[in-house]
N, C-alpha and C positions, 0 to 999 in steps of 0.2 A: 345319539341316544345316551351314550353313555356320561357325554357334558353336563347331559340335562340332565342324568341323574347325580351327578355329582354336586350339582347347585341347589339340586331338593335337598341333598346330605348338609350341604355347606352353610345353608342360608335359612334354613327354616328351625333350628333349634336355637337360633338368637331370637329370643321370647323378648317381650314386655309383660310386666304385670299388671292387670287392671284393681285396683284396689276398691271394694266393694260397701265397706263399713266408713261410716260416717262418725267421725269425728274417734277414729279408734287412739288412737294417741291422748287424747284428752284436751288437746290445745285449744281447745273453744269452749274448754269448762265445763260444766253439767245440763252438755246438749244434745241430741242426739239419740238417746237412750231412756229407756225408763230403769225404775227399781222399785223392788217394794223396800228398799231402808230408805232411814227418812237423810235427809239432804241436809248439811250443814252449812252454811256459807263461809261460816268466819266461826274464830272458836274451837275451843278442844270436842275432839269427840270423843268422848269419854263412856259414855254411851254405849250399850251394845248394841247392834241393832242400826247406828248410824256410820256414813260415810260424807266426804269430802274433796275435794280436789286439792292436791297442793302438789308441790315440786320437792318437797322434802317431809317427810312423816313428821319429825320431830319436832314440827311446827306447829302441830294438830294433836298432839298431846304428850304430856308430861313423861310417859317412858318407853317411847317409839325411837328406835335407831334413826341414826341421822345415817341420808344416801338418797342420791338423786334417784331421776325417772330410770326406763332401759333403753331411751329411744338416743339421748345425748348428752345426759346425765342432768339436763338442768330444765328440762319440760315437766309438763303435766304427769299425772297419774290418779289412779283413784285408789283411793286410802280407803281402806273400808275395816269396821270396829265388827268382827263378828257374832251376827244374834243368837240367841239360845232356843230359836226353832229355824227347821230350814228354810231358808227364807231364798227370792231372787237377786240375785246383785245386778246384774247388766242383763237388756234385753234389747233387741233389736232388729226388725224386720225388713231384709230387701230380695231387689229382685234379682231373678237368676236366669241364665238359658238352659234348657230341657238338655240331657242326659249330657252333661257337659262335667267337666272334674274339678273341684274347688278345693283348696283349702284353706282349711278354718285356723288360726293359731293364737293366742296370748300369751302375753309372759306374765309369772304371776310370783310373787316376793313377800316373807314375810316381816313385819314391822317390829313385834313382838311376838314372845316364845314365852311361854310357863308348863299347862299340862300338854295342849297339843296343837301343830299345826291346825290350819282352815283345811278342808278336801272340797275342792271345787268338783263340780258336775257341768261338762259341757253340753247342753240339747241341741238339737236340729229339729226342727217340725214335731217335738212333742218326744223324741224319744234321744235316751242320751247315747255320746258317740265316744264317750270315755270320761276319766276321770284324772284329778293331777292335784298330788299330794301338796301343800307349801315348801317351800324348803325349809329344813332347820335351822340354816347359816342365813342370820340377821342380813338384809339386803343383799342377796343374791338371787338374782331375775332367772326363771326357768321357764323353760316354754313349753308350752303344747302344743303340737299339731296333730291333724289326720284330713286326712283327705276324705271329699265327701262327691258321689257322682249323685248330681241332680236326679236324675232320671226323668221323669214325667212331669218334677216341681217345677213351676216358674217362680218361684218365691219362697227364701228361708227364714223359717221362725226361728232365731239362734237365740240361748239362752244361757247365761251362768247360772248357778245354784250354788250355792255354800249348805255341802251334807253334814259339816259340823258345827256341835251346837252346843261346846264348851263355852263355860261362863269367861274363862279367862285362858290369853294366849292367841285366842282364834281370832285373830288380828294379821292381815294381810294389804298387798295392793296388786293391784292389775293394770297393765299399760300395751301399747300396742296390738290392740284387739282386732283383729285382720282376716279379711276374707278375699280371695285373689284367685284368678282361672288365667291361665297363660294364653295369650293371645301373640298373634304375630306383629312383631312392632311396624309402624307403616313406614318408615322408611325404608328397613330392612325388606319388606314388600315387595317395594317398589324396585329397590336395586333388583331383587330377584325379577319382577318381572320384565327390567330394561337388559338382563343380561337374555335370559330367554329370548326376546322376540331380538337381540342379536347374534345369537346362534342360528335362527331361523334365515335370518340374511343370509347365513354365509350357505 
């Protein structure tokens, strides 16, 4: 008894995570996700109110800090020119298991600075689960997490919101947008359960 507890101790905290968001990295461009700003392909966004993909801000307009993504400094990200009402920035619907624990997290960076950072609002099913200021240091990535227990949902409405709605500064980006419930990895399973049913021999 005491073996077999010791291999539920030993073996069952080596997790996998399941990764839940589609295309949260940005690597497949402007997919995956809706917004209400409008979409840029090519071209400065200059614009308030509009967003873009790119791998470096300062590509997408004239006085944005140069600095890659937060995933491996040379990926995707979404660059987004903050509007002067609040508006949604990323939004994205999936599925989930019933009273199960996930968490939700992004990192989020500001491109330019004048009156005031962006303040994101993160939702879940309609009500928010907190808030995360930009940072004031030019390309430095900050994260949010919190953990959210499903309960009865099978399905997460997650949402960003940009609460500020300064004409100038409130300019940001966001990258690895992630949602993940720790699962048992199946190898690791599987060892556990070939060691078991050899305790059981002896």
């Amino acid at each position: 008894m005491l073996r077999f507890l010791f291999l539920c101790t030993f073996f069952f905290p080596l997790l996998v995570e399941a990764e839940l968001i589609t295309n949260g990295d940005f690597s497949a461009g402007n997919s995956g996700f809706t917004s209400s700003y409008t979409f840029l392909a090519s071209g400065d966004i200059t614009g308030a109110g509009e967003y873009t993909i790119v791998t470096d801000p300062s590509s997408a307009h004239p006085l944005a800090s140069s600095y890659g993504d937060n995933t491996d400094g040379f990926g995707n990200m979404l660059m987004v020119n903050g509007a002067t009402t609040t508006e949604l920035v990323w939004a994205q619907t999936v599925s989930v298991d019933t009273n199960t624990i996930y968490e939700f997290s992004a990192f989020v960076s500001s491109w330019f600075l004048d009156t005031a950072p962006a303040s994101l609002d993160f939702i879940v099913n309609g009500s928010s689960i907190g808030t995360l200021a930009a940072p004031d240091n030019l390309g430095l990535w900050l994260e949010f997490s919190v953990l959210i227990n499903s309960g009865a949902s099978t399905s997460f409405d997650l949402e960003i919101y940009n609460l500020s709605t300064q004409s100038s500064g409130n300019d940001f980006a966001i990258d690895d947008i992630s949602l993940t419930a720790s699962v048992p990895e199946p190898s690791t399973l599987l060892m556990f359960l070939m060691a078991v049913f050899a305790l059981r021999k002896r």
